[in-house]
C-alpha positions in Angstrom: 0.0 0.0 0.0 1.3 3.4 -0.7 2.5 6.4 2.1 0.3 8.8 1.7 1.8 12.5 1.1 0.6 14.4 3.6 1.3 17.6 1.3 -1.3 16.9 -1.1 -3.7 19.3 -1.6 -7.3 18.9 0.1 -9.8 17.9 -2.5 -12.2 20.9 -3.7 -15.7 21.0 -2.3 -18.2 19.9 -4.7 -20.4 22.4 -6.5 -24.0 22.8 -5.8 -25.8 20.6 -8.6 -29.0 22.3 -7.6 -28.6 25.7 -8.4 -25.9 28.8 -7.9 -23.4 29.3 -5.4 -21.9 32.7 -4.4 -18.7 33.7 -3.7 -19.2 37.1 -2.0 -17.0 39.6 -1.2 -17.6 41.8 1.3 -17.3 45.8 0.1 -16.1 48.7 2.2 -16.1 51.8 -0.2 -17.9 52.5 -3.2 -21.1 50.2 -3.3 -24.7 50.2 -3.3 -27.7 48.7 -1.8 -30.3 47.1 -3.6 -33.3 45.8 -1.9 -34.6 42.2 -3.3 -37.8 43.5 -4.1 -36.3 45.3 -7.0 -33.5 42.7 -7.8 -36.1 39.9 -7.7 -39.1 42.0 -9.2 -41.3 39.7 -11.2 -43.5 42.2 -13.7 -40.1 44.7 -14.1 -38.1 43.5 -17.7 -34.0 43.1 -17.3 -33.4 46.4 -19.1 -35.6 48.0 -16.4 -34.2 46.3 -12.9 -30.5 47.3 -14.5 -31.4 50.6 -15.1 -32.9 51.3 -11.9 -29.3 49.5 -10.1 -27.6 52.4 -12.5 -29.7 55.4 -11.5 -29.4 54.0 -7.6 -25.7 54.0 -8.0 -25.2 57.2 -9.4 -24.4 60.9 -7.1 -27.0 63.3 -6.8 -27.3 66.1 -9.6 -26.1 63.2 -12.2 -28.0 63.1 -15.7 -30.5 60.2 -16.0 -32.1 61.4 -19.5 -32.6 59.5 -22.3 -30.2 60.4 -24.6 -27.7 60.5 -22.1 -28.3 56.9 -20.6 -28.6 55.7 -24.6 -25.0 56.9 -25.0 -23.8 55.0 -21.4 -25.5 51.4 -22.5 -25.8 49.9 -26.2 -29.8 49.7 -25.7 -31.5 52.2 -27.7 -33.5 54.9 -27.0 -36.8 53.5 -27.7 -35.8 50.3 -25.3 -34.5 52.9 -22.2 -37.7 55.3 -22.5 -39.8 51.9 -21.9 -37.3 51.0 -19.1 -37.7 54.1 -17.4 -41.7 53.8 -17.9 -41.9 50.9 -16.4 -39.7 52.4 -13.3 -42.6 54.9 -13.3 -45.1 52.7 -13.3 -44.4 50.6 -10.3 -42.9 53.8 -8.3 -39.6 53.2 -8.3 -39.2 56.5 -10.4 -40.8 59.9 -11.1 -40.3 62.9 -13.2 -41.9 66.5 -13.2 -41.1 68.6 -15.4 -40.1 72.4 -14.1 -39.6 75.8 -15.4 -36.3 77.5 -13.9 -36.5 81.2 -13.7 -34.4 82.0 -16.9 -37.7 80.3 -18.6 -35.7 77.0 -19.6 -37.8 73.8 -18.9 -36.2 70.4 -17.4 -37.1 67.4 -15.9 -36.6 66.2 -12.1 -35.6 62.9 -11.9 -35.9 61.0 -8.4 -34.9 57.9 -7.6 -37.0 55.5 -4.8 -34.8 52.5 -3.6 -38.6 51.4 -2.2 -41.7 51.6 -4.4 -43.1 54.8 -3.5 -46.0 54.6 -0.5 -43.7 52.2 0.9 -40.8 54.6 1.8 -40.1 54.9 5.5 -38.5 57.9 5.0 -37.6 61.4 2.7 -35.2 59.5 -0.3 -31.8 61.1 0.4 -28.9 61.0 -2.0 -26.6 58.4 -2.0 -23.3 58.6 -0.3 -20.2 56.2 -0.3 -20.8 54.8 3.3 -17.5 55.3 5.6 -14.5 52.5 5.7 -15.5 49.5 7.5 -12.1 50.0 9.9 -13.0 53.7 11.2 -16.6 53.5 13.3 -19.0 55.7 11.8 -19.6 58.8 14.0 -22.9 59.6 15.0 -24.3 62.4 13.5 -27.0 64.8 15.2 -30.0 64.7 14.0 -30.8 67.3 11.2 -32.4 70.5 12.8 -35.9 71.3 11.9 -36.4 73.9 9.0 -36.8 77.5 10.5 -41.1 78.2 10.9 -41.9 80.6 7.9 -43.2 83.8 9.2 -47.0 84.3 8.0 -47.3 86.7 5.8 -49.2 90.4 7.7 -52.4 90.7 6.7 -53.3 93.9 5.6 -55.3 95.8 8.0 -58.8 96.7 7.8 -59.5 99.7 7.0 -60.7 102.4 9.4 -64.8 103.7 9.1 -65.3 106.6 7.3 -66.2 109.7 9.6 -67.8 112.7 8.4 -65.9 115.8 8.0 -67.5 117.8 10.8 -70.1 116.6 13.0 -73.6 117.1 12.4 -76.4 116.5 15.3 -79.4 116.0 12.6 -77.5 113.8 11.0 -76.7 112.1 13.9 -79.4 111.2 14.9 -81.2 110.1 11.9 -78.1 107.9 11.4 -78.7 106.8 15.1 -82.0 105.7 14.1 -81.3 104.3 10.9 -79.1 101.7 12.6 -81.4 100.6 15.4 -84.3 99.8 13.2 -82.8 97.4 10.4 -84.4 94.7 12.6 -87.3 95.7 11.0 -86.2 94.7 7.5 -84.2 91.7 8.8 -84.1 90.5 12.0 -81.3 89.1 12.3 -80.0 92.9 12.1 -80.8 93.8 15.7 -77.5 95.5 16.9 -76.6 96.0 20.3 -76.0 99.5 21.4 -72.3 99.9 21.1 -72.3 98.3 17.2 -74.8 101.8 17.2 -73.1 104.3 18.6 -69.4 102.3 16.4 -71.3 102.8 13.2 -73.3 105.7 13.4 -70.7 108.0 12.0 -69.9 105.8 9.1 -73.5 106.3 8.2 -73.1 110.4 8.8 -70.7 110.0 6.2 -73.5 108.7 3.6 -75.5 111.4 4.4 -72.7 114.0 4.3 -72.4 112.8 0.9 -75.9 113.1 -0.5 -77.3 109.7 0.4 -80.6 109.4 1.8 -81.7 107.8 4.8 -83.7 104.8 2.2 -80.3 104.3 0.2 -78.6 103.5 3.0 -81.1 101.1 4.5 -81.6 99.5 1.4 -77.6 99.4 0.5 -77.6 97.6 4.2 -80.1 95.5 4.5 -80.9 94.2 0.8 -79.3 91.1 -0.4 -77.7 89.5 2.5 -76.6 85.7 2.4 -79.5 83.0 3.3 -77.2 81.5 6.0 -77.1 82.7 9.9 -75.3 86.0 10.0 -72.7 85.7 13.1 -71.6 89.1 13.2 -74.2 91.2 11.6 -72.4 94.4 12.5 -69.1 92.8 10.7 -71.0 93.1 7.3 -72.7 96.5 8.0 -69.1 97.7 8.5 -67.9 95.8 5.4 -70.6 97.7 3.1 -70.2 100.9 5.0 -66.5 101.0 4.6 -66.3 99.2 0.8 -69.7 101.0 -1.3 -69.1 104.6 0.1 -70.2 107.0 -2.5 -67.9 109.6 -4.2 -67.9 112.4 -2.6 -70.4 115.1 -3.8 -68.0 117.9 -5.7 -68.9 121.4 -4.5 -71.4 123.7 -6.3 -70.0 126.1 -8.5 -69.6 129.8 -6.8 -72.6 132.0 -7.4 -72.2 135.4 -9.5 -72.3 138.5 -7.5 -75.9 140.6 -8.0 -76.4 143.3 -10.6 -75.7 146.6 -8.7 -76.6 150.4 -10.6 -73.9 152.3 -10.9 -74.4 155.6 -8.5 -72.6 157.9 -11.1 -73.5 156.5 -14.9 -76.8 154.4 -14.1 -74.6 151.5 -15.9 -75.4 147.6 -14.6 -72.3 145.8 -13.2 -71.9 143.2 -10.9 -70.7 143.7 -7.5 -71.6 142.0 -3.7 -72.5 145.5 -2.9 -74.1 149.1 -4.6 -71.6 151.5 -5.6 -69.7 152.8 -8.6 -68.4 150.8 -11.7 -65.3 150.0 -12.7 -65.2 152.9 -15.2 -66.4 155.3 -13.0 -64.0 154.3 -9.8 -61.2 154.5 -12.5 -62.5 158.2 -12.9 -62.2 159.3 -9.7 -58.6 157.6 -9.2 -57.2 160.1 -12.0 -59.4 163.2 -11.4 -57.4 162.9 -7.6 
């Protein structure tokens, strides 16, 4: 029987007859992360699962278009635009198109390494993780955005007042106000919404409006529903259907006066001489 040779090598392990085996190596820098519901996807073609691995693997702010991945891969363009349809269809990709402000229009490409609605999480751009030997520092978490201010609201503006005051008109706007019950009940105001409101309604007066204008400007077509602050939407139509203001007459000519001197008709705001006749006396001195 023969020595055996202890320096022989060990006989290889037998392959797997039933299906593949892996030999993995395990990467520290410049890989990515592909979930098996992509890898594995049953209704996503080839040409689609490899594209999405390509667009997962590229940085942020990297050109995914159509032309440009035509000129990366030998597939055409027609087979990469069905690709990235399909991508779209089962969420792992979207595009919007958006107008920048120099009026050029592009497309926004983002990537979902999860079919979208199943994301935990904002996608984020993909990083090379950190070497395996160093331990990955901890980093704080990301400080919320800063709360937008809300924008002021413009102020509402102030009741119009009459120039001066006017008791008559007062108290006809007084009374105006306390009897709009009358035409619609839910227009019964308490006593300070009165006295708040009765010079806006001075003003209407001031400027030619009668009493019935202004009852029918504030109690005709109000809304069907309750009226919560009936004294609100007086104010509203006080402030917003104010008429113009009423220009002022013309000035009236003086009187026709009889000159004392020539008997000649002039006007003047009192008797006396003309013009001619004053000019007379001016020289004659």
């Amino acid at each position: 029987m023969d020595k055996q040779n202890p320096s022989a090598p060990p006989c290889a392990q037998p392959l797997n007859p039933r299906g593949i085996t892996h030999v993995n190596v395990r990467f520290t820098t410049r890989y990515t992360v592909v979930g098996n519901d992509l890898a594995q996807h049953r209704e996503l073609s080839l040409t689609a699962i490899g594209l999405a691995l390509h667009i997962q693997s590229l940085p942020a702010r990297a050109h995914v278009g159509i032309k440009t991945l035509a000129a990366r891969f030998p597939e055409g363009e027609t087979r990469i635009a069905a690709a990235l349809r399909e991508l779209e269809a089962h969420g792992y990709l979207s595009r919007t198109r958006e107008r920048l402000p120099s009026g050029r229009v592009v497309t926004h490409t983002v990537s979902y390494n999860q079919p979208r609605g199943r994301e935990v999480q904002e996608p984020v751009p993909m990083c090379e993780p950190a070497p395996a030997t160093a331990p990955a520092a901890r980093q704080p978490p990301p400080s919320p955005p800063p709360a937008e201010t809300p924008p002021d609201r413009d102020p509402r503006p102030p009741l119009p007042e009459p120039p001066t005051p006017n008791l008559p008109r007062h108290r006809t706007a007084t009374a105006l106000l306390a009897t709009l019950h009358r035409d619609d009940p839910r227009l019964l105001l308490a006593d300070r919404d009165v006295r708040r409101l009765a010079p806006a309604v001075e003003a209407w007066l001031e400027r030619g409006a009668t009493a019935e204008a202004v009852r029918r400007t504030l109690a005709s077509d109000l809304p069907h529903e309750p009226l919560r602050r009936p004294a609100g939407l007086l104010a509203h139509r006080l402030t917003e259907l104010l008429p113009a203001p009423t220009p002022p007459p013309p000035p009236r000519p003086h009187p026709f006066q009889t000159c004392e001197d020539c008997d000649r008709a002039f006007r003047a705001p009192d008797p006396g001489r003309c013009r001619d006749c004053r000019s007379d006396l001016m020289e004659a001195a």
